[in-house]
N, C-alpha and C positions, 0 to 999 in steps of 0.2 A: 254612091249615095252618101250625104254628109250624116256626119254623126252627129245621136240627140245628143242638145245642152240643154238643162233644163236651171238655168238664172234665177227662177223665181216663182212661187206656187202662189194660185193663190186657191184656198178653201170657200166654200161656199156651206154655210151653217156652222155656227160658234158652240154647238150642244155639244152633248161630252162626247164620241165619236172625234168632229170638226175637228174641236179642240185639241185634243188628242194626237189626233191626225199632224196637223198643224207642228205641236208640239216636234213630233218626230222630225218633220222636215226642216227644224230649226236644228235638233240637236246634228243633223247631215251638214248643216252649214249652208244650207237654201233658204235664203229670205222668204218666208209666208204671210201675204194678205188675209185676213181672217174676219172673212163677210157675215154679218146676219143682217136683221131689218135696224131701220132708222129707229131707234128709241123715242117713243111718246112723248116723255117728258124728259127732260136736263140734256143733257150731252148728246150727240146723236149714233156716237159710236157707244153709247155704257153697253148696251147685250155682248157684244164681244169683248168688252173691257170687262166686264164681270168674267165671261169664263177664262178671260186671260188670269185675272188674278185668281181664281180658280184652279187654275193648273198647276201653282205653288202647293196647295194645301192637299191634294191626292196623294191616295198610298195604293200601291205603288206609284213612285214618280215620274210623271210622262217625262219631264226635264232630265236629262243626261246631266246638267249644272244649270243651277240656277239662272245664269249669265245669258241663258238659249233664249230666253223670255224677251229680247232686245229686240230678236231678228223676227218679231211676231209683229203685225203692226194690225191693229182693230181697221174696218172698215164698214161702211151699211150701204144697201143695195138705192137709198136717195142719192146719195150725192156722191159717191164713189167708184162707179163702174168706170171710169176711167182708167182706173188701176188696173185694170183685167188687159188692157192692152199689152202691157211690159212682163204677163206672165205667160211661161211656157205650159205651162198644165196646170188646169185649173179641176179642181175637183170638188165636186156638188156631195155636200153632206145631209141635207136637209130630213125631215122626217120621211118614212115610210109611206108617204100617201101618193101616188101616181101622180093627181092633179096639182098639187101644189107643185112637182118636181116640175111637171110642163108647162107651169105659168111661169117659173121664174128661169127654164132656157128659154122662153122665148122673152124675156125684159133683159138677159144678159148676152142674147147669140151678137147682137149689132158691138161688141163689146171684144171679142175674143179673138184675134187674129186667125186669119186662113191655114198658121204653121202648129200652132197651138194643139197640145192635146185635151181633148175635154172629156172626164170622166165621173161615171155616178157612184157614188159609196153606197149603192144599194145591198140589203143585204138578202134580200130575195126578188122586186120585182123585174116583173121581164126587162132587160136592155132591147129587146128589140120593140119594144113597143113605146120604151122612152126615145131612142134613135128615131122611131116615125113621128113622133111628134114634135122633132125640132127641125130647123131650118135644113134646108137639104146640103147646102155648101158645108154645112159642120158635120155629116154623118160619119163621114170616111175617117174623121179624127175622134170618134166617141167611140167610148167603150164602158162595160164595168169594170170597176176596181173596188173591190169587197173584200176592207184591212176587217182586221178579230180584233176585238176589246182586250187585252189594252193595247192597243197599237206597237206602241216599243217594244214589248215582251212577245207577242204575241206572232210566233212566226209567219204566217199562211196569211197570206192575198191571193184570193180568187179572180184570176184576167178572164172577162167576159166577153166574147167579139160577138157583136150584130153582124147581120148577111152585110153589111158593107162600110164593115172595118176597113184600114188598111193594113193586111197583114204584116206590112215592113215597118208599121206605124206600133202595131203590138208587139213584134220583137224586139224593138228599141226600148218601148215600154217594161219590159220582161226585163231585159240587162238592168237596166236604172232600176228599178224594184228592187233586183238579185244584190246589185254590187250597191248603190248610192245608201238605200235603207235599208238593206241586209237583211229582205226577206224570201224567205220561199214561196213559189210561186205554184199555184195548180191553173190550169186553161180549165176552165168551165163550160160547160153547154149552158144555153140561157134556158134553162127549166127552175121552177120555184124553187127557192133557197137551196141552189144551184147545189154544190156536193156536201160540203160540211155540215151546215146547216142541216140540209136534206135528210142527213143519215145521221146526224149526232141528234137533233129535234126527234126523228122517228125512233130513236133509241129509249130517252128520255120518255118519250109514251109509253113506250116497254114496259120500262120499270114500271111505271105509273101504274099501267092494267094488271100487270103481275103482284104490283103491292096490294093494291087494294084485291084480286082475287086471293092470296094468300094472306090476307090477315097481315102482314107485316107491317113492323113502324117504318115511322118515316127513319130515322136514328138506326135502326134495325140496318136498314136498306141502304144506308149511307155507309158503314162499317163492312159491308160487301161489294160496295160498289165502287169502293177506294183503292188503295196502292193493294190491296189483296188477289184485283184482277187488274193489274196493271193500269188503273185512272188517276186520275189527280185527286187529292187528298179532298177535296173538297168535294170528290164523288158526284151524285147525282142531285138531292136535293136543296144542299147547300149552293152546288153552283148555281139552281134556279134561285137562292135567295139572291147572290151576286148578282148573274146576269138581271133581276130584277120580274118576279113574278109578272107584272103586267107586260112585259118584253114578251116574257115567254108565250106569255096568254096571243101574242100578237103575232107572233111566229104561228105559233099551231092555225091563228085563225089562218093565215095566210096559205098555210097547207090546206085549211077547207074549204076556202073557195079556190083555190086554183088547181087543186088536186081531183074532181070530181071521178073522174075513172080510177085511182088506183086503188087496187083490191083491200086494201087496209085503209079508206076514207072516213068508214063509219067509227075510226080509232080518235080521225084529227080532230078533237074535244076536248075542251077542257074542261077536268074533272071540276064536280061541283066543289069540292071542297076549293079548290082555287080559284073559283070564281068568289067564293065567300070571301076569302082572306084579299083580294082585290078589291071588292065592294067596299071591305071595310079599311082599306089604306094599307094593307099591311104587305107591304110591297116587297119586301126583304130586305136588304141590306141599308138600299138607301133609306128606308122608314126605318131601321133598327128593328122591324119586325117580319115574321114572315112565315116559313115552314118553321123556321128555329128563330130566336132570340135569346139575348141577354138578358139575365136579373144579377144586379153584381158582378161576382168573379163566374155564376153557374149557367150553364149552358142548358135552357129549355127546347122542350122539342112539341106541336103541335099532334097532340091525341087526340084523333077524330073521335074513338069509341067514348073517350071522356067529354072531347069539345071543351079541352081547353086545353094548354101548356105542361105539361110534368117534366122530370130532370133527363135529361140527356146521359146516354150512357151503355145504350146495347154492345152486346160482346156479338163474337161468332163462336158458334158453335163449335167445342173441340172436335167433332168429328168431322164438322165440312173443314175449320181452321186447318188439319191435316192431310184435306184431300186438297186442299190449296197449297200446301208445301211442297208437296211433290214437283219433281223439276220436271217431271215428263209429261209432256200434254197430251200426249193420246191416252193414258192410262188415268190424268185427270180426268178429264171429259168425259171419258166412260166409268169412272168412277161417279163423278156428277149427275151423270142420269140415271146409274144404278141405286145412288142411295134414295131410301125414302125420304131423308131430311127436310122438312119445307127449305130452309134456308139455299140444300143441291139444289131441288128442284126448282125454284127461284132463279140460279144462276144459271144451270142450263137453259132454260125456256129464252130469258132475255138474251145470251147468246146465240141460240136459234131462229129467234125471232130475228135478231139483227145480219145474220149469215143468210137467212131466208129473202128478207128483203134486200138486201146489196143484190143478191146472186137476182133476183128477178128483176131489178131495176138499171143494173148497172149498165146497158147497152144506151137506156134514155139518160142517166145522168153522167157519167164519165167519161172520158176518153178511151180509159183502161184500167184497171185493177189496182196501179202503181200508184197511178192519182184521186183516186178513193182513200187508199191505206194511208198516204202522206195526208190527203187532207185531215182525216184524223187523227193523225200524230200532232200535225201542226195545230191543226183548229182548235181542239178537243184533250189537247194532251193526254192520248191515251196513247201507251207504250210498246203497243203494233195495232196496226190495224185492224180490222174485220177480217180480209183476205188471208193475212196473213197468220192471225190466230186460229181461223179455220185448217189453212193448211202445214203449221205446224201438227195439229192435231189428227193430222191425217185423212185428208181430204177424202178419199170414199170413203172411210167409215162415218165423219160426220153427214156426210152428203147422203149416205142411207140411213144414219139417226134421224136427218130433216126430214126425209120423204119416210118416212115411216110415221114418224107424229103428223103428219102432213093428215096421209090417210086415216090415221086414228082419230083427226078430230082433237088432236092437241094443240097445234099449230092457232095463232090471233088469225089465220084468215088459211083456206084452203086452195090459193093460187098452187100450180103444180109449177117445181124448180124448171129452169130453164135445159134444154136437153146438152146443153154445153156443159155444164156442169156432170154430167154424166159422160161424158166423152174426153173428158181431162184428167190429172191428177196432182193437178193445180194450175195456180193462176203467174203465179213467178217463176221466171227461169235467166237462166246467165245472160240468152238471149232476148232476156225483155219479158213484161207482163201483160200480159191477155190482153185485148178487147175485145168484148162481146158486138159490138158493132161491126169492128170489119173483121170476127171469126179471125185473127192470128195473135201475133205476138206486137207488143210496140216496143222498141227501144226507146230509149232515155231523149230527150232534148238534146239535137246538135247544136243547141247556139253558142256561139264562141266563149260568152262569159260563163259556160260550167267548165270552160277548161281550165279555168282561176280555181277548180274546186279537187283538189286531189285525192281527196277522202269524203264524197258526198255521205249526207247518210244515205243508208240501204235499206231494202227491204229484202224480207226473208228470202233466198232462194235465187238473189244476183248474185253474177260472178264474183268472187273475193275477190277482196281489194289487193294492189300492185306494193306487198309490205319494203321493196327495195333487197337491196344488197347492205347484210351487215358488216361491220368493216369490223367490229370489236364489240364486245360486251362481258359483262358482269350480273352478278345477282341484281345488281339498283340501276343501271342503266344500257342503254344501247346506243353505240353510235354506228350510224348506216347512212348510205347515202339512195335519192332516185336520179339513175343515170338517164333519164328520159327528160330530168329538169334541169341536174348542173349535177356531173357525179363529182365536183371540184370544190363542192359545199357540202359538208356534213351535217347530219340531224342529229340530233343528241335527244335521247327521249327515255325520262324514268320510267321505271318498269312498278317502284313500289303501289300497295294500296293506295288509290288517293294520290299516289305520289309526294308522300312525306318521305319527308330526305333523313335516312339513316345512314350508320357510318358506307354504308355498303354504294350508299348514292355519293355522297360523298369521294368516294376514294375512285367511283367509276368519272366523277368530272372532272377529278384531276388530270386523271391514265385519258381521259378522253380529247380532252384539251392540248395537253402534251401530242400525244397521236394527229391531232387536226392541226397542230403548228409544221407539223414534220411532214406531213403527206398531204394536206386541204388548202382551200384559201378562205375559208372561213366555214363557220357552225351557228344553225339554228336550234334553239331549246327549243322543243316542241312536242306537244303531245296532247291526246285529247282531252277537254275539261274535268276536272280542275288542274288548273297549271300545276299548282304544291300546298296543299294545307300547313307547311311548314316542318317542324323535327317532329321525328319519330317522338311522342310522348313514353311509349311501351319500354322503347330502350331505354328511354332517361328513366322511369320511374324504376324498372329494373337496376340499371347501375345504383340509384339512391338506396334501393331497398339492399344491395350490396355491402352499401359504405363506400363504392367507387369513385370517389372524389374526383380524384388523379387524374383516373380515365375520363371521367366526365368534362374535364380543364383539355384533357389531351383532344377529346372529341369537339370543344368548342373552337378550341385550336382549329382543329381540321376544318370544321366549318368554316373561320376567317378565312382559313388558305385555299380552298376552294374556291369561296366570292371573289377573292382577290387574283385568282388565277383566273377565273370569268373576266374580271374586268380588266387584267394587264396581261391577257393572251396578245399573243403576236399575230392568229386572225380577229376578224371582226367575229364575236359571240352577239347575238341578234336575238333576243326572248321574244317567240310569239305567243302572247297572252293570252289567255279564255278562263272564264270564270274565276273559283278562287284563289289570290295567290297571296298566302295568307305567311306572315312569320317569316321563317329562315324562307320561305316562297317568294317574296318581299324583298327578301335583301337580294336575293339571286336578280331578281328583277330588276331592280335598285344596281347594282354590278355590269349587268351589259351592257355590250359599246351602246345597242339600240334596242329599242322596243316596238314590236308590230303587237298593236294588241287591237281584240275586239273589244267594240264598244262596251259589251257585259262584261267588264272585268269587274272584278272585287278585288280592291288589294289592300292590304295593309298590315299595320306591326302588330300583334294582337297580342303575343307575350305576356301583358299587363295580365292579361283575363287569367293565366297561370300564376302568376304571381314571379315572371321572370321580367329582363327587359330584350330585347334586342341586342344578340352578342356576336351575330353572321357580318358586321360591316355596317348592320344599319344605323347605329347611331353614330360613326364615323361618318357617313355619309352626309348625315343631316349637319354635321359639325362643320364641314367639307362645302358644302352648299352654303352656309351661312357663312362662311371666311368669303368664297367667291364673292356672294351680294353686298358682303359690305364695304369690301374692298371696292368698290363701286359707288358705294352711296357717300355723300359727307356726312366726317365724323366719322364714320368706319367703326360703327359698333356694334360688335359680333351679336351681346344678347338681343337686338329685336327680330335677328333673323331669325334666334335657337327659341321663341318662344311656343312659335305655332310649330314649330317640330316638338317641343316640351310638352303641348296640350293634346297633340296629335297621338304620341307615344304611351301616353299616363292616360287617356281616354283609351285607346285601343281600338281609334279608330278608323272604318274602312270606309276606302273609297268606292261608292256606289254606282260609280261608271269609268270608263278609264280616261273622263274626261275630266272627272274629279279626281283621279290620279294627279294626274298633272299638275291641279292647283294643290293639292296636297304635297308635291315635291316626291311621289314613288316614281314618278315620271318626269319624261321633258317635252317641252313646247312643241320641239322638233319631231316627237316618236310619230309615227304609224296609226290611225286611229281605223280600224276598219270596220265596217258595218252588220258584214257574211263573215260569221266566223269559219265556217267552212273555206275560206279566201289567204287565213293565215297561213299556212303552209309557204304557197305560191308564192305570195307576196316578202315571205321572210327569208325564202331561198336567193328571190331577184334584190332584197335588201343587202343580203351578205354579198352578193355579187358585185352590185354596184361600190359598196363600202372598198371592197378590193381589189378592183378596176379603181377606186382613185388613190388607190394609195393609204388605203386605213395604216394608221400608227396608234398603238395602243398610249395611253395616257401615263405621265410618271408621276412617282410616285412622290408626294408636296413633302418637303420634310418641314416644314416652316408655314403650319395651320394656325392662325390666332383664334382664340379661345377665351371664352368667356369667364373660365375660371372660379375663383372661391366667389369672386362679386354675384356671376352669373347664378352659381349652385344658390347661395342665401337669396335673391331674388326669386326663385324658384320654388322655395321653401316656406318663403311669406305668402306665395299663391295659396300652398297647399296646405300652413297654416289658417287660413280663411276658411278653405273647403274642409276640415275639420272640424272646424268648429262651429260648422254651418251642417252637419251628419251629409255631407255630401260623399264624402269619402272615411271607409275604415282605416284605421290605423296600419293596416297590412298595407293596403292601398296607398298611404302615407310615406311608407318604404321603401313600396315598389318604385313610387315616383319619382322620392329622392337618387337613389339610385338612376334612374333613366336622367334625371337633371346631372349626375356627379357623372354618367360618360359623354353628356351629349356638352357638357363645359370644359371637356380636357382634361376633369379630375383636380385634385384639389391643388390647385399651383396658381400662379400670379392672372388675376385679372389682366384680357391682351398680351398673354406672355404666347409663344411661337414653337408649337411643336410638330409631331410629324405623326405621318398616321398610324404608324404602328404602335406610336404612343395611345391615341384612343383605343385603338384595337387593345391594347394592351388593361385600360380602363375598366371599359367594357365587360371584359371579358373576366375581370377579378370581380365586377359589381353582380356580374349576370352565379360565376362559382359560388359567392358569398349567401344569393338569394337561395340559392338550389338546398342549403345547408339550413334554409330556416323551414322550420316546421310549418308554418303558415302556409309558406309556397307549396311543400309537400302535400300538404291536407288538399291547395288548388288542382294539380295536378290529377292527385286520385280522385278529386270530383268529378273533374275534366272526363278521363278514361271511365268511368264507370256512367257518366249519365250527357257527356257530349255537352255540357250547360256548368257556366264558370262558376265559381263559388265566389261569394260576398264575405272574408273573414277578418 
């Protein structure tokens, strides 16, 4: 069977969704058409030109780089269907409405090649009753595909097969999802708002009934319903501001008419008060108003009892706050139902309610237990699943707390659990996770692209993961290898908090590096998110509080020689990136032969925000990099390379994809960009491999760097002279800069005079001692540690 290429997308609806959508398959490097209707009046593509330009101005940004926006090209369904020929998947964004969806496959099916796959971005109606109503040659290549808001961030696409998919057609689909846009995938059954949806909408009712029977605010309910039980900060009612109140309203409707038998229908309603706040525009987010709004800097929250806005600001109760700290869930939860608290009794019930309905439902909407709990991790950002907080918490005593309230008449509706759940003692096991439908166990997905995946994530109660063979380690790091991958390639993997590099990490990449030259053919830095927040701050602020200067010069020391051991090791050192790699994180990064990173990386010099500058390499490098470019261009003049490293460094700022690494210079044209962060491993093993198979030779060391010198430093000075005197920047910040200008020019010696890099290191590394010594820095520092948020001094 030939393998899918997929050349060219085109989308079908330019609304936020499309757009979105769109957006993502540019930042993969896939050309997307981007359809809506013919414009009334001027132009006949403005509808998709507006949401193109549109896509610039959202936060979060769908664009990985600005630059993505190119491989977007507007189109409208008059005079453009043309273009659907030269695309391999086309995908139908349009609104929620059945009929409008069936009018416009059938004005686009004469359009769409026989090889082509064509899918609906539905996010509840049935696919099989969209598949009956389009031409019969295109069924076999239709499917849903139901991406989450915001597309790029947002892991989970729900794959949808009608009775006459082609199964080899959705596998194919599945890999390309997994690997091209680096998402996770759950198989759906086509039932209304198929899993996520299903079970995160039927949650959200929850709260809803439990609010309103308990008297609770909305602010209330929101501060219990956040990172307290494992959800996203923005909890329950805020995310209906985001997702958009009339969205939501649309969702639930769609549970009430297509839900008529399930025992909790008379729930799918939406409460009065949301009908009000919709009448009257107050949409959430995108209106600026909604359950909650802004006045100023204060955050109001909608008081039914009052009927109108008051200040935001509920606590939780120290006594539930307590029964929530507890690390043990079986002793929680039965704490929970024990207390009287309105607030326990709140949490317990919506938990029960939502353990209650999975457990009765899940034979009609999931596969298996596994693809429920993922779909709410992914969909929902909630931090295990349903299944899985149930049976941490010990599956028969919750399962007789349910059927106990059940019979009491506490229960939102008195369906009795299903008798599977009485016959088990859980739903996960080594061997795979339940399905209620065919009564066993199902393993995981064999398709080839999870074997890219060497550390998927898990859920509770699978085999542990395969942690290799350690070859060596220390308190800050480990080096091990998986002999199942290449036991000839080493993993290097820090061990600290966060993985901030103190001297302990340090001293293990040296002894590690050393060890991988003598026994390996190469090493990948790896470890799970965040790659390095950068230096240990605790040790540095401790040696200050000291008086430990020396050792502080001595520990900067050690940091250069470390990077530099990274970057002139005798194997290939290969960093696979994920999340943040921030500071001495940066420079490490900055050091390797290569870089395999995912797309969600953060990287950058941040230093400033302390009141230090870059003393690991990286303003050598930027110095380094600017000799290369100019020696290249005519005239050969070092400062217009060292600018945008100079604004880069004194800003303290980070790259918000690692595709703007690149353009930023923490990165190269050449690195690794991958989409599945879960892929890095794999891919950074087969990187070191290949580098050593051709012969990797580490780089030497330049002794003859041109430099931009005293000309470059007063250049640098008259920028920051402006920004002073414009209160752009404090005086501390004035400092800071100068200094990152006096290592990133060579120090104060002959404009285009030629030295070497130990000389900048050497620069650096006196500017970065000197800043540690001022009190200004020190005050940054201890704001830093004490409140995680930089000081302005």
């Amino acid at each position: 069977m030939s393998k899918l290429i997929i050349r060219k997308v085109a989308v079908l609806g330019a609304g936020v969704m499309g757009a979105q959508i769109a957006a993502h398959c540019a930042n993969a490097d896939v050309p997307v058409v981007l359809f809506d209707l013919p414009a009334k009046d001027g132009k006949p593509n403005a509808i998709a030109d507006k949401a193109l330009a549109g896509l610039k101005k959202l936060d979060p940004a769908p664009l990985a780089s600005k630059e993505r926006l190119q491989y977007i090209q507007a189109a409208n369904y008059g005079s453009d269907l043309e273009q659907l020929r030269d695309c391999d998947l086309i995908i139908e964004a349009i609104a929620e409405k059945m009929e409008w969806k069936l009018d416009l496959y059938q004005k686009v099916a004469p359009f769409i090649r026989e090889d082509a796959i064509f899918a609906s971005n539905t996010s509840g109606l049935s696919i099989n009753a969209l598949s009956d109503g389009m031409p019969a040659g295109l069924r076999g290549r239709f499917c849903g595909i139901h991406f989450f808001n915001p597309p790029r961030y947002m892991a989970l696409v729900e794959l949808i097969a009608t009775a006459t998919s082609e199964p080899a057609m959705l596998d194919d689909l599945e890999a390309w999802l997994t690997t091209r846009l680096g998402k996770s995938i759950v198989r759906a059954k086509d039932t209304p708002n198929f899993v996520a949806n299903r079970v995160g909408v039927f949650s959200i009712l929850a709260v809803m009934h439990h609010t309103q029977r308990m008297g609770l605010g909305f602010d209330e309910v929101d501060t219990l319903t956040g990172p307290n039980i494992g959800r996203p900060k923005s909890a329950t009612y805020r995310t209906a501001d985001v997702v958009g109140l009339d969205t939501l309203a649309h969702v639930i409707g769609t549970m009430d008419a297509t839900l008529p038998t399930d025992p909790w229908h008379g729930f799918f309603k939406a409460p009065a008060w949301l009908s009000a706040l919709i009448e009257k525009g107050a949409l959430g987010q995108k209106t600026r108003a909604g359950i909650f709004r802004k006045e100023g800097k204060k955050i109001m929250v909608l008081d039914l009892a009052q009927q109108d806005y008051r200040p935001s600001g509920a606590d939780v109760a120290p006594e539930v706050a307590a029964i929530l700290k507890n690390r043990n869930p079986a002793e929680k939860f039965a704490q929970l139902r024990a207390s009287a608290h309105p607030q326990a009794q709140f949490l317990w019930a919506i938990f029960r309610d939502v353990f209650h309905y999975c457990a009765y439902h899940l034979a009609d909407i999931a596969d298996n237990a596994r693809d429920l709990d993922f779909a709410m991790r992914w969909g929902f950002g909630w931090s295990m699943g349903p299944f899985e907080t149930w049976q941490a918490a010990g599956w028969a005593d919750i399962a007789a707390a349910i059927k106990a309230d059940i019979d009491a008449g506490k229960g939102m509706v008195d369906a009795p659990l299903p008798a599977w759940v009485f016959e088990r003692q859980g739903v996960h096991e080594a061997a795979g996770s339940f399905s209620a439908e065919a009564g066993a166990l199902k393993p995981r997905s064999s398709l080839k692209v999870y074997d890219r995946q060497l550390y998927p994530e898990q859920v509770l109660g699978e085999a542990p993961k395969d942690r290799g063979e350690t070859l060596w380690e220390n308190d800050g790091v480990r080096l091990w290898t998986r002999a199942d991958q290449d036991a000839r390639i080493g993993i290097l993997s820090f061990k600290s908090k966060m993985h901030a590099i103190g001297e302990e990490v340090l001293d293990g990449v040296i002894e590690a590096v050393a060890r991988a030259e003598r026994d390996l053919d190469g090493v990948v830095l790896w470890h799970e998110a965040p790659f390095a927040v950068g230096a240990n701050l605790q040790q540095v602020a401790q040696a200050i509080g000291a008086g430990q200067f020396e050792l502080l010069e001595k520990t900067v020391a050690k940091f250069q020689q470390a990077s530099m051991t990274l970057k002139h090791a005798q194997v290939p050192v290969v960093a696979a990136v994920q999340g943040m790699a921030l500071g001495g994180g940066c420079e490490f990064v900055m050091h390797s032969a290569h870089r395999v990173m995912a797309l969600e990386s953060y990287v950058g010099l941040v230093e400033a925000g302390v009141g230090l500058i870059p003393a690991g390499g990286g303003c050598k490098e930027f110095a380094l990099q600017a000799h290369t470019l100019a020696q290249r261009a005519a005239g050969g003049d070092v400062y217009l390379y060292i600018q945008n490293a100079f604004q880069t460094i004194a800003m303290a700022t980070v790259a918000k994809s690692a595709q703007e690494a690149v353009g930023l210079g923490f990165a190269k044209a050449s690195d690794d960009i991958l989409f599945n962060a879960s892929e890095l491993l794999y891919a950074g093993i087969r990187r070191a491999r290949a580098m050593a198979e051709a012969g990797y030779r580490p780089p030497m060391m330049n002794p003859a760097i041109k430099v931009a010198g005293r000309n470059g430093i007063a250049t640098c000075e008259m920028m920051l002279m402006n920004m002073a005197q414009g209160g752009f920047i404090s005086p501390h910040d004035y400092t800071v800069a100068k200094a990152a200008a006096t290592a990133l020019c060579g120090g104060e010696v002959e404009t285009n005079a030629k030295v070497s890099e130990q000389w900048i290191l050497d620069v650096e590394r006196a500017q970065f001692v000197a800043l540690l010594k001022n009190e200004k820095t020190q005050q940054r520092i201890q704001h830093m540690l004490e409140t995680g948020k930089p000081l302005r001094n």
